[in-house]
DODONU-325039 format. One record per residue: residue number from 0; residue in three letters; x, y, z of N, C-alpha, C, O in turn. Coordinates in nm, 2 decimals, always signed. Atoms other than C-alpha are relative to their C-alpha. Example, Ala and Ser with C-alpha at 12.3 -4.5 7.8 and 13.67 -1.06 7.14 Angstrom:
seq  type  neast  nnorth  nup  caeast  canorth  caup  ceast  cnorth  cup  oeast  onorth  oup
0  ALA  +0.09  -0.12  +0.00  +1.23  -0.45  +0.78  +0.09  +0.12  +0.00  +0.19  +0.12  +0.07
1  SER  -0.09  -0.11  +0.00  +1.37  -0.11  +0.71  -0.08  +0.11  +0.08  -0.03  +0.22  +0.09
//
This chain:
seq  type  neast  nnorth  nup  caeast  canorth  caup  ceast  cnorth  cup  oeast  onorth  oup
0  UNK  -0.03  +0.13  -0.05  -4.50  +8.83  +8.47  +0.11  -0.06  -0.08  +0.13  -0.06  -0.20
1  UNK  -0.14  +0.05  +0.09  -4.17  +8.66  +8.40  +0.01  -0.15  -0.02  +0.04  -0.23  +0.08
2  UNK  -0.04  +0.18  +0.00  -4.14  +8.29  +8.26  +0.13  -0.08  +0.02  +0.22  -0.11  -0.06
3  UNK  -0.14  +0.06  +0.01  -3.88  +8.12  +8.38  +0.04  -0.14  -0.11  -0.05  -0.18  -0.18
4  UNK  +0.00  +0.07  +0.16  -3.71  +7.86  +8.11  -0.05  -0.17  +0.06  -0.05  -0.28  -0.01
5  UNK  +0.00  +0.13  -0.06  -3.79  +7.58  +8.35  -0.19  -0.07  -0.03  -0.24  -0.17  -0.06
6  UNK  +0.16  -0.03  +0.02  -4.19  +7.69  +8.35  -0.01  -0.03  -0.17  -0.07  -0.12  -0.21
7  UNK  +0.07  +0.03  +0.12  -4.19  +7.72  +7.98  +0.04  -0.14  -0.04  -0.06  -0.21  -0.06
8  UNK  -0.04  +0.14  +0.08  -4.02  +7.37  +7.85  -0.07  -0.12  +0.09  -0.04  -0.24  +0.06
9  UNK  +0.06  +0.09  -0.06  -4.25  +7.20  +8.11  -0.16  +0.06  -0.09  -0.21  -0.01  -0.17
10  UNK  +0.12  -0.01  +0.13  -4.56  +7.38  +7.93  +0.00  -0.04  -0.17  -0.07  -0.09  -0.25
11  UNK  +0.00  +0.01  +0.16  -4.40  +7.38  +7.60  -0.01  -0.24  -0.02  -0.06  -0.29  -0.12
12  UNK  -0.01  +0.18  -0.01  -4.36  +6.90  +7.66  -0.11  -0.01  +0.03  -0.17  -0.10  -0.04
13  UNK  +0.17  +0.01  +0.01  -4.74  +6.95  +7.77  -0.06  +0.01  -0.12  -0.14  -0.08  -0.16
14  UNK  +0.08  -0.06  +0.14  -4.86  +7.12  +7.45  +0.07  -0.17  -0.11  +0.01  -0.24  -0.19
15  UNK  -0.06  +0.09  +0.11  -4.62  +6.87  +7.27  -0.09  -0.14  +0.01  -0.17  -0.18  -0.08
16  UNK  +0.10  +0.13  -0.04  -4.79  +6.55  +7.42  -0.15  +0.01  -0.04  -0.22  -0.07  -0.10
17  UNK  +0.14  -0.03  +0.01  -5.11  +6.69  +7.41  -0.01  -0.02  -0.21  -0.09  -0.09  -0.27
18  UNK  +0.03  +0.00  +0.13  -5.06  +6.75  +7.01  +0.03  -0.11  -0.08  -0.01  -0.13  -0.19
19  UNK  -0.03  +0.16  +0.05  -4.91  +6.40  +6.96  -0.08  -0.06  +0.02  -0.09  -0.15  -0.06
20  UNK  +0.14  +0.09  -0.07  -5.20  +6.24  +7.14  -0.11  +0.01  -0.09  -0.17  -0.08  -0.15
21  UNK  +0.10  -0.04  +0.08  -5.43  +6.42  +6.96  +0.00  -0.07  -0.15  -0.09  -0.12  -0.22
22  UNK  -0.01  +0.04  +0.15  -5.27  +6.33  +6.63  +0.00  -0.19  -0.04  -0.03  -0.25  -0.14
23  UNK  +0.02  +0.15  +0.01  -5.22  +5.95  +6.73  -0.15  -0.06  -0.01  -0.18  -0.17  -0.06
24  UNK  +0.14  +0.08  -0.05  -5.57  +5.92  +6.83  -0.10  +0.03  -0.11  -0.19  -0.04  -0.13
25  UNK  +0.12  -0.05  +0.12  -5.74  +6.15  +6.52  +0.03  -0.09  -0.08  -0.04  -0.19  -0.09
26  UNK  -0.04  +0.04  +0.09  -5.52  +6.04  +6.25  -0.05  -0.12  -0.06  -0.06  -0.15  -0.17
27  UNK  +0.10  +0.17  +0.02  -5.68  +5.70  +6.24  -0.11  +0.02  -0.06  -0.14  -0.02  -0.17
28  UNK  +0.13  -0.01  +0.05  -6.00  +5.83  +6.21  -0.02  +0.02  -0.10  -0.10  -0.05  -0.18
29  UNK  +0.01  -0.06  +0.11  -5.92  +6.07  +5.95  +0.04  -0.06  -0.12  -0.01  -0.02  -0.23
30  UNK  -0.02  +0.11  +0.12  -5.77  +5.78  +5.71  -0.12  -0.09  -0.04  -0.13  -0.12  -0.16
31  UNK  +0.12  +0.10  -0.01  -6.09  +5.56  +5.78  -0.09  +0.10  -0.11  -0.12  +0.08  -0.23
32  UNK  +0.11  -0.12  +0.06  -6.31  +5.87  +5.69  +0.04  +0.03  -0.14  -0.02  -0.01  -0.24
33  UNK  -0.07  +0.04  +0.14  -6.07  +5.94  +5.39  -0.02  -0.12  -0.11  -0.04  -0.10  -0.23
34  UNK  -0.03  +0.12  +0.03  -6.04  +5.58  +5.29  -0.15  -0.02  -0.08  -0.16  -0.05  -0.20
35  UNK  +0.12  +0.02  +0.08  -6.47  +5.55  +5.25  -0.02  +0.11  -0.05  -0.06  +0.08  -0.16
36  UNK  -0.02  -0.09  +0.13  -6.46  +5.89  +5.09  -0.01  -0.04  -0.12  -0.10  -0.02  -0.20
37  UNK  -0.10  +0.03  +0.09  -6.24  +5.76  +4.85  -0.14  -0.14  -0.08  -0.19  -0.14  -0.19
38  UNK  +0.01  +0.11  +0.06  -6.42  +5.42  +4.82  -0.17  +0.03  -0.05  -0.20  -0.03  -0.15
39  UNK  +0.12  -0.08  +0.04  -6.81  +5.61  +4.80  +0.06  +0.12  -0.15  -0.03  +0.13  -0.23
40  UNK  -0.03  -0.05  +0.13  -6.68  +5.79  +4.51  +0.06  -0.05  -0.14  +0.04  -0.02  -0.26
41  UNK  -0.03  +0.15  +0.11  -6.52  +5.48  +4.35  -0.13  -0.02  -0.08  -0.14  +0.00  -0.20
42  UNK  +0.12  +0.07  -0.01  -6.87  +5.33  +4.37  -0.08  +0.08  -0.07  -0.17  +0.03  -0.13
43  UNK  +0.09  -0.09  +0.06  -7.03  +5.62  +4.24  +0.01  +0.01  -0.12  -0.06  +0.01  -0.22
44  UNK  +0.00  -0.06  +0.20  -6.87  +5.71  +3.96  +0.01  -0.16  -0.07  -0.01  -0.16  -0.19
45  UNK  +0.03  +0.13  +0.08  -6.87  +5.29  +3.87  -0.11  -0.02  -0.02  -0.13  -0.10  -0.11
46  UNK  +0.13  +0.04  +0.04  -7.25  +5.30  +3.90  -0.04  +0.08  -0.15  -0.11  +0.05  -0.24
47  UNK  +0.02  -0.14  +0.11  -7.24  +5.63  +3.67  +0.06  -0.09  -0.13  -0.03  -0.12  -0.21
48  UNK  -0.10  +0.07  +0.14  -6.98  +5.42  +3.38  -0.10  -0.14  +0.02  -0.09  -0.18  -0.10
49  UNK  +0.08  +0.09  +0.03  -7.22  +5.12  +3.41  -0.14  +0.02  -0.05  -0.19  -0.05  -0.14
50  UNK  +0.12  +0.01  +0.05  -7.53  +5.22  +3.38  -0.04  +0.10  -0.11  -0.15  +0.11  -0.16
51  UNK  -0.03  -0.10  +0.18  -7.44  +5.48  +3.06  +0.04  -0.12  -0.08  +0.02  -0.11  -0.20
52  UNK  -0.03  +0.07  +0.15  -7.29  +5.16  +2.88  -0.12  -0.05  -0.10  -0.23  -0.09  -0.07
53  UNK  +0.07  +0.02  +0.11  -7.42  +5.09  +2.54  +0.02  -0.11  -0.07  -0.07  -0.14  -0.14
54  UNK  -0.13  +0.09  +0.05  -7.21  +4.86  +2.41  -0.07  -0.13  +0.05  -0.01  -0.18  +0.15
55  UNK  +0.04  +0.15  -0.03  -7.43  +4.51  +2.48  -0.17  -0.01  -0.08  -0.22  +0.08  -0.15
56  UNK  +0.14  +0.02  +0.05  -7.80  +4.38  +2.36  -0.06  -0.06  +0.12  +0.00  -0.09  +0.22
57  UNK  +0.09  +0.02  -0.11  -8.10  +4.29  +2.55  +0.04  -0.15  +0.02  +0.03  -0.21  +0.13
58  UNK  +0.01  +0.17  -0.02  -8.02  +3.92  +2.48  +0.18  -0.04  +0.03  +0.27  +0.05  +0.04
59  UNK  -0.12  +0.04  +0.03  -7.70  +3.71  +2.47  +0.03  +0.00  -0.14  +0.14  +0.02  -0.19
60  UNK  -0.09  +0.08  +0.12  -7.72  +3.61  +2.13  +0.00  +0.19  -0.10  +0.07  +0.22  -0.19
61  UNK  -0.01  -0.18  +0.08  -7.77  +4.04  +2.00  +0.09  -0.01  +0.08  +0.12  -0.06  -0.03
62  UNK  -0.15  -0.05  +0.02  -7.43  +4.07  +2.17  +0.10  -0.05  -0.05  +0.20  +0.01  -0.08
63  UNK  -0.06  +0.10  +0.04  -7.30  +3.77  +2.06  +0.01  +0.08  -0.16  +0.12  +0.08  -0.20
64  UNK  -0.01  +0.01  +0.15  -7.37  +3.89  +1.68  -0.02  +0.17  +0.00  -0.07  +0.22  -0.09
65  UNK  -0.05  -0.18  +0.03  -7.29  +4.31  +1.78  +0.13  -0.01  -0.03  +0.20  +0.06  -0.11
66  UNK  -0.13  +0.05  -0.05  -6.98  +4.14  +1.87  +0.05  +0.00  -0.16  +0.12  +0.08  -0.22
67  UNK  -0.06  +0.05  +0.16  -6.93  +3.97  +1.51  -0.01  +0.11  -0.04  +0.09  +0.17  -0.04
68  UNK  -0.01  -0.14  +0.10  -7.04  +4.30  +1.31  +0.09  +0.07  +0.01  +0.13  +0.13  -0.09
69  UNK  -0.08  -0.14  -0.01  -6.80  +4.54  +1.48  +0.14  -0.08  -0.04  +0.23  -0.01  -0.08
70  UNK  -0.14  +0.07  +0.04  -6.49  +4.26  +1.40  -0.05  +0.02  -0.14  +0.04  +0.08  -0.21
71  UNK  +0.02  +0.02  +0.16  -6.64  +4.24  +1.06  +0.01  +0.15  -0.06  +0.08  +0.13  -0.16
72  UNK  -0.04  -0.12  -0.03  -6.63  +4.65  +1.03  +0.14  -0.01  +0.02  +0.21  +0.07  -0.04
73  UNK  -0.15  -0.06  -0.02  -6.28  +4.60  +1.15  -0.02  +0.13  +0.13  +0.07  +0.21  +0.17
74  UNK  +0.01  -0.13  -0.21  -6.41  +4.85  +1.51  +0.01  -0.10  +0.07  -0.08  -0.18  +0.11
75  UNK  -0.01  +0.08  -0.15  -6.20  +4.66  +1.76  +0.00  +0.11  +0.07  -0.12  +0.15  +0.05
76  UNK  +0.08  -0.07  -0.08  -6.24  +4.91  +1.96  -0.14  +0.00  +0.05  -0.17  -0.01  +0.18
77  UNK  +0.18  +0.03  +0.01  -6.64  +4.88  +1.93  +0.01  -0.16  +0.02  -0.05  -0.19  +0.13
78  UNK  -0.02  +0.10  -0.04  -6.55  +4.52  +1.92  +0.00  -0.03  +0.19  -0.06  -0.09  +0.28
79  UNK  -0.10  +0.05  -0.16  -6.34  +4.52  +2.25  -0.15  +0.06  +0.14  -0.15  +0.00  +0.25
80  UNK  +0.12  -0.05  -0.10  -6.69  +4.73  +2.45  -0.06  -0.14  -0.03  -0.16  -0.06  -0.06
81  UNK  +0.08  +0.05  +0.00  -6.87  +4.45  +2.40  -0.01  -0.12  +0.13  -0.10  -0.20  +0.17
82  UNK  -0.06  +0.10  -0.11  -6.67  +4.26  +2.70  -0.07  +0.10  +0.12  -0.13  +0.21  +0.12
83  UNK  +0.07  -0.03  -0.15  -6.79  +4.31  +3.06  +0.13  +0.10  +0.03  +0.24  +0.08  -0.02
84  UNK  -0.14  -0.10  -0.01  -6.55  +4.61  +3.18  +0.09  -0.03  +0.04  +0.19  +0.03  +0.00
85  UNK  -0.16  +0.08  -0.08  -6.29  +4.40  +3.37  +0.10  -0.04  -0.10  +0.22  -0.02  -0.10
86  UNK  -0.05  -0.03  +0.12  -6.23  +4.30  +3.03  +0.04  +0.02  -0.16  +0.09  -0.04  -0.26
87  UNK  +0.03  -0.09  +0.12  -6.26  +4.50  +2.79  +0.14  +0.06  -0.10  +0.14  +0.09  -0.22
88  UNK  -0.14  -0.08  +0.02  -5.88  +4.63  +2.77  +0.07  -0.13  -0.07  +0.12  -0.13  -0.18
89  UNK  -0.03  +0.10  +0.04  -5.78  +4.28  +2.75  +0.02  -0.07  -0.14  +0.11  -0.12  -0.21
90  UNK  +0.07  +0.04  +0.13  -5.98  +4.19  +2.48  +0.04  +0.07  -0.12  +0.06  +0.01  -0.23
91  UNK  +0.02  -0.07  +0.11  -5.95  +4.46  +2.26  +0.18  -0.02  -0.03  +0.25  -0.04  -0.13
92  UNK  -0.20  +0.02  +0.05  -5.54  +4.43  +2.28  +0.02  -0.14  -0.05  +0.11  -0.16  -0.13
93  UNK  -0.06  +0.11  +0.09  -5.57  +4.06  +2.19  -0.05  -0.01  -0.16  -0.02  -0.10  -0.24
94  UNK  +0.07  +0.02  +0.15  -5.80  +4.14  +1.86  +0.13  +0.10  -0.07  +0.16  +0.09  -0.19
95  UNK  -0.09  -0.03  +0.08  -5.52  +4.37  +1.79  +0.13  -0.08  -0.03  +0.21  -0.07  -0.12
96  UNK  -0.13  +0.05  +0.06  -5.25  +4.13  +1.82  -0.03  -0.11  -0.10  +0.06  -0.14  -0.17
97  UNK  +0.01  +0.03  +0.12  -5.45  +3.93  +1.59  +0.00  +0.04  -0.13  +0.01  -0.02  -0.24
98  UNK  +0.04  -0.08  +0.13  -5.51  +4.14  +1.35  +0.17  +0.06  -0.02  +0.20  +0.09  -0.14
99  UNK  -0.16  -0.05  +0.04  -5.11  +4.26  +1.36  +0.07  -0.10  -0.08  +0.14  -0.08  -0.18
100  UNK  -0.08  +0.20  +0.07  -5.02  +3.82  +1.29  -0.09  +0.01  -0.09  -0.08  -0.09  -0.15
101  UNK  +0.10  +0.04  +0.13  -5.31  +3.87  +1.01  -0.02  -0.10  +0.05  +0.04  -0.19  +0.00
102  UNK  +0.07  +0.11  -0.01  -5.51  +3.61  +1.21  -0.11  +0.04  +0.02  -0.19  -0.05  +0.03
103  UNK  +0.17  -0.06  -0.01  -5.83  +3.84  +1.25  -0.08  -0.08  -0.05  -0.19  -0.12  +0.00
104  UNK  +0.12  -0.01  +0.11  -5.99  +3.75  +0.96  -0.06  -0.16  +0.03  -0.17  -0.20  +0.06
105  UNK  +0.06  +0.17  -0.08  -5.97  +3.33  +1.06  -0.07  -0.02  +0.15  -0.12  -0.13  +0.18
106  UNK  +0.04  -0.02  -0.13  -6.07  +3.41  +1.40  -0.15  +0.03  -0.01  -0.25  -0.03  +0.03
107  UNK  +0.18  -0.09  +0.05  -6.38  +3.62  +1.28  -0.08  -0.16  -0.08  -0.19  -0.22  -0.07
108  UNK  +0.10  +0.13  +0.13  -6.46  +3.30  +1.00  -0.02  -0.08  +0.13  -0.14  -0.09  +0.17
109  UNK  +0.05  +0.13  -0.12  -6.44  +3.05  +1.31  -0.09  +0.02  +0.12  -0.12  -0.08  +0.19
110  UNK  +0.09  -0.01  -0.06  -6.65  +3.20  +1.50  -0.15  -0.05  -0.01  -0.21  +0.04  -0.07
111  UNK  +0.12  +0.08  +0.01  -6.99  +2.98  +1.51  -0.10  +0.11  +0.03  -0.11  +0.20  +0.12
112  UNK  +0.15  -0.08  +0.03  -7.34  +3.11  +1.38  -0.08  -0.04  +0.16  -0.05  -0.14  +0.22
113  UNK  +0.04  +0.00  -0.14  -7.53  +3.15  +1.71  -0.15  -0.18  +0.01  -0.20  -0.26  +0.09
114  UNK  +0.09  +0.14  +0.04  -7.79  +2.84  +1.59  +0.06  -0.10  +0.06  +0.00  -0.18  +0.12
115  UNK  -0.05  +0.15  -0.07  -7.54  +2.58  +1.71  +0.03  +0.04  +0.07  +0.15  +0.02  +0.08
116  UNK  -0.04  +0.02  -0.15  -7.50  +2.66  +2.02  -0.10  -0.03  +0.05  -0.19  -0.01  -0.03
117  UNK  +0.09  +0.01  -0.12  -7.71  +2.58  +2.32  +0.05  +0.06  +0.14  +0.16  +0.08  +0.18
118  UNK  -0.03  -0.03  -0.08  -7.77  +2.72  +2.64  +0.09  -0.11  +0.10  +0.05  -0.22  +0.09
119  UNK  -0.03  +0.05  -0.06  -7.56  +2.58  +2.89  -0.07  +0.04  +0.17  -0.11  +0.15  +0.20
120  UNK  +0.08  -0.06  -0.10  -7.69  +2.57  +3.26  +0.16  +0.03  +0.11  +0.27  -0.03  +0.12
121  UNK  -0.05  -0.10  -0.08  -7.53  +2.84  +3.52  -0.08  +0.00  +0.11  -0.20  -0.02  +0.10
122  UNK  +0.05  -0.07  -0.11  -7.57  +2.94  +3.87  -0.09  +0.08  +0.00  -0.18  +0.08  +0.08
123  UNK  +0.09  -0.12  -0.09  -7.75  +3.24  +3.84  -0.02  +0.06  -0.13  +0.03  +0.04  -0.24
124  UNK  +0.05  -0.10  +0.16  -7.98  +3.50  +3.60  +0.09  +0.04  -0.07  +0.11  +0.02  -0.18
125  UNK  -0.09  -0.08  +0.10  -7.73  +3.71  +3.54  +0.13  -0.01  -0.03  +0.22  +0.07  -0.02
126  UNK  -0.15  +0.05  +0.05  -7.45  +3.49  +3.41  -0.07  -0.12  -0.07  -0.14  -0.20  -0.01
127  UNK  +0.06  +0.14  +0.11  -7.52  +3.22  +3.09  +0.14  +0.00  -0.10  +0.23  +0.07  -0.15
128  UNK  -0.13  +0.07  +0.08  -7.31  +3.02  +2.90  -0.09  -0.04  -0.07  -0.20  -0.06  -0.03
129  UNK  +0.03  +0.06  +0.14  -7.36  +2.88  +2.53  +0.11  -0.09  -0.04  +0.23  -0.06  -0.03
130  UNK  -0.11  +0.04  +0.03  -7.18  +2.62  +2.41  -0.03  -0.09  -0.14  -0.14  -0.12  -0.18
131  UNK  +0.04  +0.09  +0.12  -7.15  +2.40  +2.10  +0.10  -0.20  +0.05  +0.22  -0.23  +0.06
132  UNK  -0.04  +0.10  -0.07  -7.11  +2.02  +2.22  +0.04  -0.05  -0.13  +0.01  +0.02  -0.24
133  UNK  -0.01  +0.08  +0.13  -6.98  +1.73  +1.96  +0.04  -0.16  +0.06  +0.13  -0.18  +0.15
134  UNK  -0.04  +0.13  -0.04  -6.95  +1.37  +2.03  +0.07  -0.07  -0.08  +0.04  -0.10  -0.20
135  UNK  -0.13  +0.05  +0.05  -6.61  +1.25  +1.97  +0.05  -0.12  +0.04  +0.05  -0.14  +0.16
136  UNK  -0.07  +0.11  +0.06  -6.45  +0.93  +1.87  +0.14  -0.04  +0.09  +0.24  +0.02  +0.04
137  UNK  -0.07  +0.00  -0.10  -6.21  +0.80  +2.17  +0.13  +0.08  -0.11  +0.10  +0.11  -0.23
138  UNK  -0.12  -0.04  +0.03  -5.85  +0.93  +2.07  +0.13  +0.05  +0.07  +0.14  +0.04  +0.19
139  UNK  -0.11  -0.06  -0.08  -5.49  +1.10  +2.16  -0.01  +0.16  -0.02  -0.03  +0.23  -0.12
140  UNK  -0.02  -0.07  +0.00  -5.47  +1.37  +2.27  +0.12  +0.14  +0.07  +0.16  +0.11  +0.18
141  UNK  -0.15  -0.05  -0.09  -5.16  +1.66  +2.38  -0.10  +0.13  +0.06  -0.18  +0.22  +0.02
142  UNK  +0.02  -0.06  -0.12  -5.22  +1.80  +2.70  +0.11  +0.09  +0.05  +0.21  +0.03  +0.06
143  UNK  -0.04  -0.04  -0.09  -5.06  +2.06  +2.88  +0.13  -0.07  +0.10  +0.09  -0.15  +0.18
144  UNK  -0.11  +0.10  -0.13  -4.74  +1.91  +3.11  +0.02  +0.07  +0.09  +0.09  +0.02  +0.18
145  UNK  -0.06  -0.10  -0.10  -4.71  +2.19  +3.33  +0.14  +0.08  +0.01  +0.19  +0.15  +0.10
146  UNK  -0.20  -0.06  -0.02  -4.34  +2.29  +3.24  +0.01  +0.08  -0.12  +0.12  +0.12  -0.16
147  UNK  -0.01  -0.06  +0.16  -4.44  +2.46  +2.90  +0.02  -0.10  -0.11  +0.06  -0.07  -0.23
148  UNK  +0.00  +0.08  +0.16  -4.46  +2.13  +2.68  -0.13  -0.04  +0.02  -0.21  +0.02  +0.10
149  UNK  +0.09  +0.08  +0.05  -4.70  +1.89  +2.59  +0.00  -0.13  +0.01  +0.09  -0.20  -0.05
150  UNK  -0.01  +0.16  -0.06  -4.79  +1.54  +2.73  -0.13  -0.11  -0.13  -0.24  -0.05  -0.12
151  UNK  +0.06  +0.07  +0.03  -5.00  +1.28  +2.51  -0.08  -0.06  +0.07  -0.05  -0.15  +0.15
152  UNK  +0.08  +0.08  -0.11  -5.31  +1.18  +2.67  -0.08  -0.08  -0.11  -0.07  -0.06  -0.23
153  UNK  +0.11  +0.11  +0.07  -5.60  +0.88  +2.56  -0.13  +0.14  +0.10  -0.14  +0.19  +0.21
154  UNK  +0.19  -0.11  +0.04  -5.95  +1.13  +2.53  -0.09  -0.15  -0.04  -0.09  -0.20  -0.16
155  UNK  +0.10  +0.07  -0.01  -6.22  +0.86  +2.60  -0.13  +0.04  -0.13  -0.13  +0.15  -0.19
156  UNK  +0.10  -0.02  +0.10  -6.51  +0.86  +2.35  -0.10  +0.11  +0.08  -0.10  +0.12  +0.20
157  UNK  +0.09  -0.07  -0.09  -6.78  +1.10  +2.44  -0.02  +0.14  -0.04  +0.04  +0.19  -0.13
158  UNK  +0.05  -0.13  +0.05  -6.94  +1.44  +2.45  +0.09  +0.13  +0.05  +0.11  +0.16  +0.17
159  UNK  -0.14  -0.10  -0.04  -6.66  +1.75  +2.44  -0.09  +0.11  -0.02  -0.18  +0.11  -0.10
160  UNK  +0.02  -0.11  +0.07  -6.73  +2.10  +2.45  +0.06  +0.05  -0.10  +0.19  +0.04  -0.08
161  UNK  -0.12  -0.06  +0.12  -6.59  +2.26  +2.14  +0.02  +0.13  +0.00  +0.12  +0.18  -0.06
162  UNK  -0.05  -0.12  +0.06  -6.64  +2.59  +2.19  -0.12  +0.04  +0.13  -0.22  -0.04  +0.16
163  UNK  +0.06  -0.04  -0.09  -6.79  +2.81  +2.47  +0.01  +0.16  +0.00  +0.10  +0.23  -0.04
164  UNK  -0.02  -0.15  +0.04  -6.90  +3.16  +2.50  -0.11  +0.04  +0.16  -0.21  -0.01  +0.19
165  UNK  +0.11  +0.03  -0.06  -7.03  +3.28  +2.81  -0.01  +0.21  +0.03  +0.06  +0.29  -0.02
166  UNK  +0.05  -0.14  +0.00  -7.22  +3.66  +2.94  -0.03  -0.02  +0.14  -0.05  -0.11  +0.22
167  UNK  +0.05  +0.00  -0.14  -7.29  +3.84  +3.21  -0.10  +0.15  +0.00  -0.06  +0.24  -0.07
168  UNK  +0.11  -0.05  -0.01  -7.60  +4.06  +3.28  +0.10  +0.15  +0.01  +0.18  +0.12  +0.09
169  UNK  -0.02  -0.15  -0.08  -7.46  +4.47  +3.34  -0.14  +0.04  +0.04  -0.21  +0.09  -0.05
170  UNK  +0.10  -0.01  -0.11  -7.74  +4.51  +3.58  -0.08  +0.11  +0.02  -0.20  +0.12  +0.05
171  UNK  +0.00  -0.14  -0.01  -7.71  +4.87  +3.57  -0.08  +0.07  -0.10  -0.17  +0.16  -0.09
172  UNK  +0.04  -0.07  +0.12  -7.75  +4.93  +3.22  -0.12  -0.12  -0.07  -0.18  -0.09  -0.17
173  UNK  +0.05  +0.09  +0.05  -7.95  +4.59  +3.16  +0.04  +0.00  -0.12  -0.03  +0.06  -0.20
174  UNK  -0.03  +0.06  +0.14  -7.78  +4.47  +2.86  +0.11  -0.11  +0.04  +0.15  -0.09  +0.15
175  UNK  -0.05  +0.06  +0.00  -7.58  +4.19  +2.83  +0.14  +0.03  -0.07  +0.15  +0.10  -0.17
176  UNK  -0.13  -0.07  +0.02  -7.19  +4.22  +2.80  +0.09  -0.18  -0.02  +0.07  -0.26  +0.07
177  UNK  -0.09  +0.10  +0.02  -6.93  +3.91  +2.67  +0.08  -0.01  +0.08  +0.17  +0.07  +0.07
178  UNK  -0.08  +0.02  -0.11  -6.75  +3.78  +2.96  +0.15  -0.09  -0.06  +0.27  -0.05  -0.06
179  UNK  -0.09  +0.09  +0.05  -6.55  +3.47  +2.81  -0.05  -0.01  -0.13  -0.16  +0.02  -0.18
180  UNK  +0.02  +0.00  +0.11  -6.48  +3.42  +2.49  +0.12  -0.13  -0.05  +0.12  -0.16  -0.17
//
């Protein structure tokens, strides 16, 4: 049987359409399919790195004072796990840029004994805040200007936070982990 070239380049623009079609119409799928693959294995191996961390205490105030020991040790590193994992990296790079300016050591002194703080009230179980309140004496004070200076404001008399520390539950591993600091 003999193909003439007219027969085949009308089969061979069939085959072609047919394999473009095919590929317009899978190829979607197959990225979708890919895509939660991708994002079920995300998820997996984040349940796996969460609920192996060690790095927190059952309470706030045992991480709050794991926290102090590993700065006082000098393990930022050990320090820097004590953050919730988002940031952890963060953290541990700014105890090193303290510790580069030699301001570690004043950072670590000013850190308040967990006695003066109080709970503060939060949304939800597994997120709490501590803070140390002080009632202050009206005054001036320099604000922020928005352009990188500093504006002079009047600070009314009244109750300030001074200092705030707050946690958030790892769920996974049930320990508590330093969110803000």
């Amino acid at each position: 049987m003999k193909i003439n070239k007219k027969m085949f380049w009308w089969v061979a623009a069939v085959l072609a359409f047919i394999i473009v079609w095919l590929g317009i119409s899978i190829y979607p799928n197959y990225k979708v399919w890919d895509l939660n693959r991708r994002l079920e294995n995300f998820q997996r191996n984040m349940e796996n790195y969460l609920s192996g961390d060690i790095y927190g205490g059952k309470t706030p105030q045992e991480t709050y004072e794991m926290y102090i020991a590993a700065l006082k040790q000098g393990d930022l590193e050990k320090a820097g796990k004590y953050f919730y994992w988002e940031r952890e990296g963060t953290q541990k790079t700014k105890l090193e840029e303290m510790k580069s300016k030699g301001e570690l050591e004043k950072y670590i002194a000013d850190l308040p004994d967990w006695g003066k703080m109080k709970e503060n009230s939060y949304q939800s179980e597994s997120e709490k805040e501590y803070v140390i309140i002080e009632n202050q004496k009206a005054s001036k004070v320099k604000a922020p200007d928005g352009r990188g200076g500093y504006v002079e404001i009047d600070a009314p008399a009244g109750d300030y936070v001074i200092f705030s520390v707050s946690f958030q539950l790892n769920k996974q591993a049930n320990i508590w982990k330093l969110f803000n600091l």
